[in-house]
C-alpha positions as CSV (number, residue, x, y, z in Angstrom):
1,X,-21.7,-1.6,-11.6
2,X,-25.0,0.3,-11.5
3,X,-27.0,-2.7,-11.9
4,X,-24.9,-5.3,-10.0
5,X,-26.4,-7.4,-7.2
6,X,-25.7,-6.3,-3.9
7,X,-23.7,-9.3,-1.6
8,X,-23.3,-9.3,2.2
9,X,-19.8,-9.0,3.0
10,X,-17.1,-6.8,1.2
11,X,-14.7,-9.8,0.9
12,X,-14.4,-13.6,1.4
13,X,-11.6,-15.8,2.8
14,X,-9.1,-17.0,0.3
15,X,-8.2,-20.5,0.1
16,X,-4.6,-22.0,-0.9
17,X,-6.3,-23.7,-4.1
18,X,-7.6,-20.3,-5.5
19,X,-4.5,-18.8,-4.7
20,X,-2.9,-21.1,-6.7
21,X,-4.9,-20.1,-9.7
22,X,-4.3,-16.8,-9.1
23,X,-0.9,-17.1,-9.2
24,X,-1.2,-17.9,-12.6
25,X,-2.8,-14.9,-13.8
26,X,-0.6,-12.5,-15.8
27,X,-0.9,-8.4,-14.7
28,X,-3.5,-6.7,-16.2
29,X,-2.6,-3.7,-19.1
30,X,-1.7,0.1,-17.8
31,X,-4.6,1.5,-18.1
32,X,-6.4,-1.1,-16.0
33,X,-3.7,-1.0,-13.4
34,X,-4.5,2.8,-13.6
35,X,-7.9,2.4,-13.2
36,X,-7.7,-0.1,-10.3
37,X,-5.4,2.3,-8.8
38,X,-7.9,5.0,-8.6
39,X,-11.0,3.1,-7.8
40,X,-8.8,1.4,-4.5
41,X,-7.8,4.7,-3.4
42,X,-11.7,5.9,-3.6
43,X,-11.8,3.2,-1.6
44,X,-9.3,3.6,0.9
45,X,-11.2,7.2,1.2
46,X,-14.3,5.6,2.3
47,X,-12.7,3.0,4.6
48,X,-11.4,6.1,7.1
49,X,-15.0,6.1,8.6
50,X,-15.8,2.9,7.6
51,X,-14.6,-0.1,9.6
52,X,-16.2,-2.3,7.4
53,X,-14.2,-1.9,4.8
54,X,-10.8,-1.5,6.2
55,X,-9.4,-5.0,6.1
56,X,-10.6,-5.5,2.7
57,X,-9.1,-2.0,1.3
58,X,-6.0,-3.1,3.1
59,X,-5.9,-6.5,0.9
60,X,-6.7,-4.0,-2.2
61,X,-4.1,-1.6,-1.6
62,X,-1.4,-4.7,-1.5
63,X,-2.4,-5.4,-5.2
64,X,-1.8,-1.8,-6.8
65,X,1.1,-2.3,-8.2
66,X,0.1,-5.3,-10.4
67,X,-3.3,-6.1,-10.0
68,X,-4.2,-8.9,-12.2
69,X,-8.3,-10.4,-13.3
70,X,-8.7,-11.9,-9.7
71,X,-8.0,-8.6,-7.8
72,X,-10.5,-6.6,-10.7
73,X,-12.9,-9.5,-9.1
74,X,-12.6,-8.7,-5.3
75,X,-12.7,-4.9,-6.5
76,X,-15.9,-6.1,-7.9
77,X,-16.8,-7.6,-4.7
78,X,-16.4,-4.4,-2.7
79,X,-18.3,-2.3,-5.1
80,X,-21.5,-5.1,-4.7
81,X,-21.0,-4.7,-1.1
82,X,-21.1,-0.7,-1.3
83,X,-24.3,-0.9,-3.9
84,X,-26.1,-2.5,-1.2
85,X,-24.7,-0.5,2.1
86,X,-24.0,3.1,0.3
87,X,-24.0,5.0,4.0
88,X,-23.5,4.4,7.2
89,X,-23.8,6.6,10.3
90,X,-21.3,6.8,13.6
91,X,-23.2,7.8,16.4
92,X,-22.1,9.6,19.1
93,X,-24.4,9.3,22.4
94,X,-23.7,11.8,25.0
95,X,-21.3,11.0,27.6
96,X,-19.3,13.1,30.1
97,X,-15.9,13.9,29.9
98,X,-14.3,10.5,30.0
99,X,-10.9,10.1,31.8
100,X,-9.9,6.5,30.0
101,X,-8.8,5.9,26.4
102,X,-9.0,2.1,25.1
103,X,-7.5,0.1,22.8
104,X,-8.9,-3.0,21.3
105,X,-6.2,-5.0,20.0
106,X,-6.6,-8.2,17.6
107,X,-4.5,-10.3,15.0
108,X,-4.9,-13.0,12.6
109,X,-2.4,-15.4,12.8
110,X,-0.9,-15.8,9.3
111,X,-3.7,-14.3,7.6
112,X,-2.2,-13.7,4.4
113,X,-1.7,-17.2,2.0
114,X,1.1,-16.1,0.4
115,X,3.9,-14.5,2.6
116,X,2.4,-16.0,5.7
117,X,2.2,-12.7,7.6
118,X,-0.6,-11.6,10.2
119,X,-2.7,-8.7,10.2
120,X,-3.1,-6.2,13.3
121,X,-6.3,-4.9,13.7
122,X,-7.0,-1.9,15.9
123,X,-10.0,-0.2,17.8
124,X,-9.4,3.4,19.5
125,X,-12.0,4.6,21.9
126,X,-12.4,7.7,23.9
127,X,-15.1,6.6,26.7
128,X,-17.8,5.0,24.8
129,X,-16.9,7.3,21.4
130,X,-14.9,5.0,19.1
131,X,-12.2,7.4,17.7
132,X,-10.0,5.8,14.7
133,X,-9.4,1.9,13.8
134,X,-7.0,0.4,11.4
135,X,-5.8,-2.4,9.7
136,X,-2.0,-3.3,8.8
137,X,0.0,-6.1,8.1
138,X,2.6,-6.5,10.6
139,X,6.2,-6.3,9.3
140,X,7.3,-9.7,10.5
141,X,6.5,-13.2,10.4
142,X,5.1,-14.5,13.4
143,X,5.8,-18.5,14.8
144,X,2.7,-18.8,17.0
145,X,-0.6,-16.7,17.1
146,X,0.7,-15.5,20.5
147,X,3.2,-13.7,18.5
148,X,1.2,-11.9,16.6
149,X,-0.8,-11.4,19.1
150,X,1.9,-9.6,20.9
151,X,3.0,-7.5,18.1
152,X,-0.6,-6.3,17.8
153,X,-0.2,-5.2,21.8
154,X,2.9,-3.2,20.2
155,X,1.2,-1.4,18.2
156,X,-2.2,-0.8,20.3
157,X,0.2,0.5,23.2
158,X,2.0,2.8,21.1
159,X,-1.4,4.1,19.4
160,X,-2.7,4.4,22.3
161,X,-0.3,6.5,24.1
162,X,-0.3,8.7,21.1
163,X,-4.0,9.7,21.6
164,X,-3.4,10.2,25.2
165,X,-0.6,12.4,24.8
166,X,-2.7,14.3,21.8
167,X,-5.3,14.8,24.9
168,X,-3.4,15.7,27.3
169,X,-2.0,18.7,25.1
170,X,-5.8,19.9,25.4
171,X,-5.6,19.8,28.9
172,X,-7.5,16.2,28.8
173,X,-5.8,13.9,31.1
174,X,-6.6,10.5,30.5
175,X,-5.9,6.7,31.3
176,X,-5.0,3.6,28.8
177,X,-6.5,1.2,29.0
178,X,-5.2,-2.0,26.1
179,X,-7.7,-5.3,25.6
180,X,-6.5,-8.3,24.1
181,X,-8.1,-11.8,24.0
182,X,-5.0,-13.7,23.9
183,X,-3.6,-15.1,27.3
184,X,-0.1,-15.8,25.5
185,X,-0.1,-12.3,24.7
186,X,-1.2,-11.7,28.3
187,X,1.9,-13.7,29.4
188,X,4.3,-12.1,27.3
189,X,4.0,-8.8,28.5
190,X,3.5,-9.3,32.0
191,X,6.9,-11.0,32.6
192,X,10.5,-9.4,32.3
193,X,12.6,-10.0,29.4
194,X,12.0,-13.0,26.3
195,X,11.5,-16.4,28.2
196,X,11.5,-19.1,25.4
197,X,10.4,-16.4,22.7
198,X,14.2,-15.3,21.7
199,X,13.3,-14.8,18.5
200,X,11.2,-11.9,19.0
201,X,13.4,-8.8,18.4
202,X,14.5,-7.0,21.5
203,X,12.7,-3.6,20.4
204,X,9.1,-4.8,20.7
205,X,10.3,-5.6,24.3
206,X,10.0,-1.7,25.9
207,X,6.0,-2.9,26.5
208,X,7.0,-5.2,29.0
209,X,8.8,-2.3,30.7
210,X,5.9,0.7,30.2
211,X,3.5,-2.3,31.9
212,X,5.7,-2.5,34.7
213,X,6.0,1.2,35.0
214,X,2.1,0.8,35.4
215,X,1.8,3.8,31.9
216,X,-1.4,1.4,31.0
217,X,-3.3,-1.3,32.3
218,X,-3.4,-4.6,29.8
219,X,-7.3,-6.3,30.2
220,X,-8.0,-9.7,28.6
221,X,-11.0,-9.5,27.0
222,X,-13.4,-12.3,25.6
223,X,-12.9,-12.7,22.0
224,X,-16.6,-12.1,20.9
225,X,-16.4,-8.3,22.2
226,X,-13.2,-7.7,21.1
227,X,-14.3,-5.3,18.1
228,X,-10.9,-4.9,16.7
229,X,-11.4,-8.3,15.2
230,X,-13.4,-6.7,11.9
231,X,-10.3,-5.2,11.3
232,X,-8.0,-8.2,10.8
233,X,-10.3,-10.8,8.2
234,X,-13.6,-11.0,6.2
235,X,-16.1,-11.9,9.1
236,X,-19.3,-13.3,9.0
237,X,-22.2,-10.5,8.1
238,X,-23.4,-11.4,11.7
239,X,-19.9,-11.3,13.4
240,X,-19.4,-8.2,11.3
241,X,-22.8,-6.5,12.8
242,X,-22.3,-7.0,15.9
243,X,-18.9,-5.6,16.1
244,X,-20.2,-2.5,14.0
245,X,-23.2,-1.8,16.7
246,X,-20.9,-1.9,19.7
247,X,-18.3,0.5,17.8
248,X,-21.4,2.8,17.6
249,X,-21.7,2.5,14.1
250,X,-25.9,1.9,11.9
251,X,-26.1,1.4,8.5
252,X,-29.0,3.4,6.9
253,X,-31.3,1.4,4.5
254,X,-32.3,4.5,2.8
255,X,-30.3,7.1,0.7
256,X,-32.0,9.6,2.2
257,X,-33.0,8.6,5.9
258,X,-32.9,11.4,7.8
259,X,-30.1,11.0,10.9
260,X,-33.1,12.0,13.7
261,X,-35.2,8.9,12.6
262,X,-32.0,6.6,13.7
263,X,-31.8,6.6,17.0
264,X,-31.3,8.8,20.0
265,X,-27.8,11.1,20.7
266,X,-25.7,12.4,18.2
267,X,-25.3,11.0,14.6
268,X,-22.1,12.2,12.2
269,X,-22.7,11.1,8.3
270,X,-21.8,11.7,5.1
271,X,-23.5,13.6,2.4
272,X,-26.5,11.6,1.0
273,X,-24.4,10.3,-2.6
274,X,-20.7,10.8,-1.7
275,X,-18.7,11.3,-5.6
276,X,-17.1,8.1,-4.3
277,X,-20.3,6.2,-4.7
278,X,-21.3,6.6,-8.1
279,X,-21.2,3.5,-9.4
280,X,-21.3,4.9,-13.4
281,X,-17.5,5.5,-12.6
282,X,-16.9,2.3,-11.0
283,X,-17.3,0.7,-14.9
284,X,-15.5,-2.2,-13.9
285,X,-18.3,-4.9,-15.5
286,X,-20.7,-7.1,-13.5
């Protein structure tokens, strides 16, 4: 992959006729499965500071167990992205001791072709320092996107309160703060008890009553600023920029930029050619 030609974004959406095809495919031998093992988890590595990449390392990560040709092909994909966006810097501006943590909080309704279930994405931030982000496929299906939705609030609630309890065992006493950008969502957690939803199992309901016990405040927020949304489907490479600048994250167009020439603040990076990056061991053809 030394030579391959660099592409904008690290995946691309699947349609239902190309899962079909793929499908078909039979699992590739053991040592391939080995080496698509490894290469996904050097991936996964990389995709700890690197929102970019965590929705698409999620996808990767579903396949280990029997990856067949089409998934070598999206590893592919991810490598050409990397080739051409090796290192990116988080920066850190300087700020004063903040007394709010935030949550952004986003799904994709049904996201995934072939067990319909959604994706939660997740954006933690301490004042204007963004401090982890994830993506996971949620455990159950969801009938509406206001579902999902909700789900995602779940799990941004209970994040968050996690981080604010970490703080607070420094002596850091903080506020939560949760953004969403869907009013169903909204709904659903401001009322008391299931409504029409009686589906919905009765253990993601203790949100409703940690809202009403006022333990965080719940903020709609408009969908384009709602950064969590890189962390739930391939984006657009503009989409994907923009969400990347407001989480405080540059991408360097050098190897060897030095962090001062970036901008002003604080800048965290990684070594100029992490192991991870050499693409002589990523031999998976062009």
């Amino acid at each position: 992959m030394e030579t391959c030609k660099p592409v904008k974004s690290p995946n691309e959406k699947l349609t239902a006729e190309a899962l079909a095809k793929r499908l078909e495919l039979d699992v590739v031998d053991p040592h391939r499965i080995s080496q698509y093992r490894s290469l996904t988890m050097r991936a996964a590595f990389l995709a700890q500071d690197r929102p970019d990449l965590s929705e698409t390392v999620k996808c990767l990560a579903r396949k280990m167990q029997g990856p067949t040709e089409a998934d070598f092909g999206d590893l592919k994909r991810l490598a050409r992205y990397l080739k051409g966006n090796m290192r990116m810097v988080q920066k850190f501006t300087p700020q004063k001791f903040s007394n709010v943590v935030s949550v952004h909080a986003d799904s994709d309704f049904a996201g995934c072709l072939l067990t319909r279930k959604s994706t939660t994405g997740l954006v933690c931030y301490y004042g204007r320092h963004t401090l982890r982000h994830s993506s996971n496929l949620q455990s159950t299906v969801s009938l509406s996107s206001g579902e999902s939705e909700y789900y995602a609030l779940v799990k941004a609630v209970a994040s968050g309160m996690a981080t604010q309890e970490l703080l607070r065992s420094w002596g850091i006493n903080v506020n939560l703060q949760v953004y969403t950008d869907s009013a169903a969502a909204l709904g659903t957690c401001n009322r008391l008890g299931l409504g029409k939803s009686r589906h919905i199992q009765t253990r993601y309901l203790w949100i409703q009553e940690k809202l009403a016990e006022r333990s965080f405040e719940l903020i709609k927020i408009d969908t384009k600023l709602n950064t969590a949304d890189i962390c739930t489907k391939a984006l657009a490479s503009e989409a994907a920029e923009r969400h990347l600048k407001a989480m405080g994250f540059v991408k360097c167009s050098r190897c060897n930029e030095k962090v001062g020439e970036l901008a002003g603040g604080f800048l965290i990076l990684l070594p100029p050619e992490p192991s991870s990056l050499r693409f002589s061991d990523w031999a998976i053809g062009n």
